[in-house]
C-alpha positions as CSV (number, residue, x, y, z in Angstrom):
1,X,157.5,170.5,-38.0
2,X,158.7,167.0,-37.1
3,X,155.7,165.8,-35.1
4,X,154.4,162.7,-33.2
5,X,151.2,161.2,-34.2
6,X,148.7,160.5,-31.5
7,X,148.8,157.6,-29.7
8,X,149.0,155.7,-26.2
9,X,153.0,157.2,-24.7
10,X,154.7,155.1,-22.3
11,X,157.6,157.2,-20.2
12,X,159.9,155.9,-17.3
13,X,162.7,157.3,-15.5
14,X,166.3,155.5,-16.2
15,X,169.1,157.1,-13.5
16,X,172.4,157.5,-14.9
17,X,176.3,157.9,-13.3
18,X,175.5,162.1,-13.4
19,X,173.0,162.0,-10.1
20,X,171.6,165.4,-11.6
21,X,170.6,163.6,-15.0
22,X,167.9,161.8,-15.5
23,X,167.2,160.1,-18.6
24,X,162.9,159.6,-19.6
25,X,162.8,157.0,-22.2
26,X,159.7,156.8,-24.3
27,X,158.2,154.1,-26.8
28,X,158.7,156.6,-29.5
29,X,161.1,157.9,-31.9
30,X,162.0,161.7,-31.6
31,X,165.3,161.7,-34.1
32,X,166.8,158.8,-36.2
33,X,169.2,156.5,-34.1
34,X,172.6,157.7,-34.0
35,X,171.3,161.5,-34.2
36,X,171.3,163.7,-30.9
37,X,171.1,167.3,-29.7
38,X,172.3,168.9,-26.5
39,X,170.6,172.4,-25.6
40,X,172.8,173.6,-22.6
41,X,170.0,177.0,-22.2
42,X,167.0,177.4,-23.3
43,X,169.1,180.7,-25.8
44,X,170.6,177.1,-27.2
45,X,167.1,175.5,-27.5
46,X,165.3,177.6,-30.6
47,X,164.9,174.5,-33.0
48,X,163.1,172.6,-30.4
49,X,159.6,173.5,-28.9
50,X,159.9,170.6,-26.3
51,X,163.4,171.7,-25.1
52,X,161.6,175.4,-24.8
53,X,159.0,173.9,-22.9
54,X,161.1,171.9,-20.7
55,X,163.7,174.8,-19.6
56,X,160.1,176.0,-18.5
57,X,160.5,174.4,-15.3
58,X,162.6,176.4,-13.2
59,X,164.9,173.5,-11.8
60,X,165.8,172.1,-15.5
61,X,169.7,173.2,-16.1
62,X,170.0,171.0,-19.7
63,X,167.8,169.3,-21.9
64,X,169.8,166.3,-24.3
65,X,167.3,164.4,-27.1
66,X,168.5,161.5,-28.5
67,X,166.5,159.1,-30.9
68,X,163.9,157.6,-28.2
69,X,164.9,159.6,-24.8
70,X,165.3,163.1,-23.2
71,X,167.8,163.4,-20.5
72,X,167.1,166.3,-18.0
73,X,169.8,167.8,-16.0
74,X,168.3,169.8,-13.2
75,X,169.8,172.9,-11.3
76,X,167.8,173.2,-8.0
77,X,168.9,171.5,-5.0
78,X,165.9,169.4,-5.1
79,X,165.5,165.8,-5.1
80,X,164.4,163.5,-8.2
81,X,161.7,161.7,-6.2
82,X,160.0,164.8,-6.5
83,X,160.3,166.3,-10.3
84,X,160.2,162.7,-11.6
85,X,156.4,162.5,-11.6
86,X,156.2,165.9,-12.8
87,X,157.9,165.8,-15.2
88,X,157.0,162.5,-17.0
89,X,153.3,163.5,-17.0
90,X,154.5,166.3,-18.9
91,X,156.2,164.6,-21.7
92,X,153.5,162.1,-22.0
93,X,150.6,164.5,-22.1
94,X,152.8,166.7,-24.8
95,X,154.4,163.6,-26.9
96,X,150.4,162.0,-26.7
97,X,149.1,165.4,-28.2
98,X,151.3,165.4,-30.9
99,X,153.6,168.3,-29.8
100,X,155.9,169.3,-32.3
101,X,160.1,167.9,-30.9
102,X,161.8,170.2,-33.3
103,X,160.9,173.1,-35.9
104,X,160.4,173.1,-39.6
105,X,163.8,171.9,-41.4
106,X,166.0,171.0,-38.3
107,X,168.8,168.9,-39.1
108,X,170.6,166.8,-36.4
109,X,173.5,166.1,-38.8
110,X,176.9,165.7,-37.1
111,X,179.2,168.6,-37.6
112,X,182.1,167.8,-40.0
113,X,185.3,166.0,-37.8
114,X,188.9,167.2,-38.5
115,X,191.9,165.5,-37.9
116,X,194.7,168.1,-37.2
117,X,195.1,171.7,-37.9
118,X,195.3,172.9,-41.9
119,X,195.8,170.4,-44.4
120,X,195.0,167.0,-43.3
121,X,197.5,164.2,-44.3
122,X,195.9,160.7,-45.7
123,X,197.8,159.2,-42.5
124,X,195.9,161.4,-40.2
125,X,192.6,160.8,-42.2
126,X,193.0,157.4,-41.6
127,X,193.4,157.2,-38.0
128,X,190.8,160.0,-37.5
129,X,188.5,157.5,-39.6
130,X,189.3,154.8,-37.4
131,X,188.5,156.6,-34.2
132,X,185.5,157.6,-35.8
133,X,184.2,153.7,-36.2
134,X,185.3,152.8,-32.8
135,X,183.5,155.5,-31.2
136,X,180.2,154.4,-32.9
137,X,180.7,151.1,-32.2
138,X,182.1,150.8,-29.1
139,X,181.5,153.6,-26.9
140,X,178.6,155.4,-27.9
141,X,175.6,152.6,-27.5
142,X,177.0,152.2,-24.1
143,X,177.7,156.3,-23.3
144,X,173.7,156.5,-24.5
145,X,172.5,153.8,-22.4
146,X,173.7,156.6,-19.3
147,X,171.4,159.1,-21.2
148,X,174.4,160.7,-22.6
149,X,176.4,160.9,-25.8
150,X,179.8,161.2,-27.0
151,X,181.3,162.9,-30.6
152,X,184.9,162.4,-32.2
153,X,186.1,166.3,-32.9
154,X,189.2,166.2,-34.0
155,X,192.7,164.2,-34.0
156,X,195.7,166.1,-33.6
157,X,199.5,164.8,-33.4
158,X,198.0,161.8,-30.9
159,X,196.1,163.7,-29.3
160,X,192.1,163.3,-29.6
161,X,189.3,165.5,-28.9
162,X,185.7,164.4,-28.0
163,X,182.4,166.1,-27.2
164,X,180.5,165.0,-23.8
165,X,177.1,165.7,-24.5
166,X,174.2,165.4,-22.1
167,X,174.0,163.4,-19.1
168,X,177.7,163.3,-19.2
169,X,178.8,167.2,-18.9
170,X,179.4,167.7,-15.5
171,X,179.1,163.9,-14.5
172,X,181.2,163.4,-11.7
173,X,182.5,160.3,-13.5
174,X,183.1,161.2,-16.7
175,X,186.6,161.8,-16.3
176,X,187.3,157.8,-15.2
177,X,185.0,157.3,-18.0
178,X,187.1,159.5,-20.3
179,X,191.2,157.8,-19.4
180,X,190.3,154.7,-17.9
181,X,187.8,153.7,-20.3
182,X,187.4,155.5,-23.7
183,X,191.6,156.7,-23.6
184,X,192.7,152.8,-23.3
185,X,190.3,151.6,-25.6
186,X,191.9,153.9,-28.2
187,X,195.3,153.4,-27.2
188,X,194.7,149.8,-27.7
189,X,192.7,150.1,-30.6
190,X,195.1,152.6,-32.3
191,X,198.8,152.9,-31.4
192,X,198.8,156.2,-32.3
193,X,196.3,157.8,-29.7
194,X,198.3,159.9,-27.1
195,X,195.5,161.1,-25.0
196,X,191.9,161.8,-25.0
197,X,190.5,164.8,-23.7
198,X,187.0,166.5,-23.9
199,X,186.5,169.8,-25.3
200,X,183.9,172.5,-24.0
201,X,183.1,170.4,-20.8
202,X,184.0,170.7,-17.1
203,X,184.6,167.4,-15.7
């Protein structure tokens, strides 16, 4: 199991543009940077024995891990003034104990990107590969610094498809995010980019 070894846990509470997020940063590392998980349920949550004990709570909707932070989306019509202190005693008291994050060979690899449908042509590779770098470099530091993250999925004649992962499913900003921000970027960046849209999110 990929464990923490005992020793003195710092946690604070960092809002974010989703008011139903909140991102608890910690002094510890819990994946690699640049690695990231999103359990929507706790059915999504099997690897991860902190998510599981997390969707405990009754008002916790989605639990996100990135490389020093959890971002908790919460359900109940309840305010965060409340289930802050609750809930960073928790993941001090289990990080300090040396709780295991994950299970026994979990992998946070990215899944593999495509860039159109069938055979991919070395033009399409190319600008897919681009997207890819400018993503990494540009957007995503700043998407995780809202507790959040974002994936390239696929690139298909112009048209590009990215994954909102936690703090920014459901964030009532994400789609100004999405055109005004991440869309013109790309446009600018690469003359070839169309539109980008986000798959398997409501926004």
């Amino acid at each position: 199991m990929i464990e923490n070894k005992e020793k003195m846990v710092s946690v604070y509470a960092e809002a974010n543009p989703n008011p139903e997020s909140m991102k608890f940063v910690m002094n510890v590392q819990l994946l690699p940077d640049g690695q990231s998980v999103d359990y929507p349920n706790l059915e999504s949550a099997l690897e991860s024995p902190l998510a599981q004990e997390l969707f405990n709570f009754d008002y916790v909707s989605r639990v996100f891990i990135a490389s020093n932070f959890v971002t908790v989306t919460k359900s109940a019509n309840l305010e965060w003034v409340k289930l802050i202190p609750e809930l960073r005693t928790f993941l001090k008291s289990y990080v300090e104990a040396g709780g295991p994050i994950f299970n026994e060979g979990f992998s946070a690899a990215k899944p593999e990107a495509t860039a159109g449908n069938g055979e991919t042509s070395a033009e399409d590779a190319d600008i897919a590969k681009k997207i890819t770098d400018l993503l990494d470099n540009y957007v995503r530091p700043a998407v995780e610094q809202d507790g959040g993250n974002i994936t390239f999925k696929s690139y298909n004649d112009g048209i590009v498809t990215v994954h909102l992962q936690g703090s920014c499913s459901g964030c009532p900003s994400a789609t100004v995010t999405l055109k005004a921000g991440i869309e013109n970027l790309l446009k600018r960046m690469v003359p070839e980019v169309k539109e980008v849209v986000a798959d398997g999110v409501t926004i």
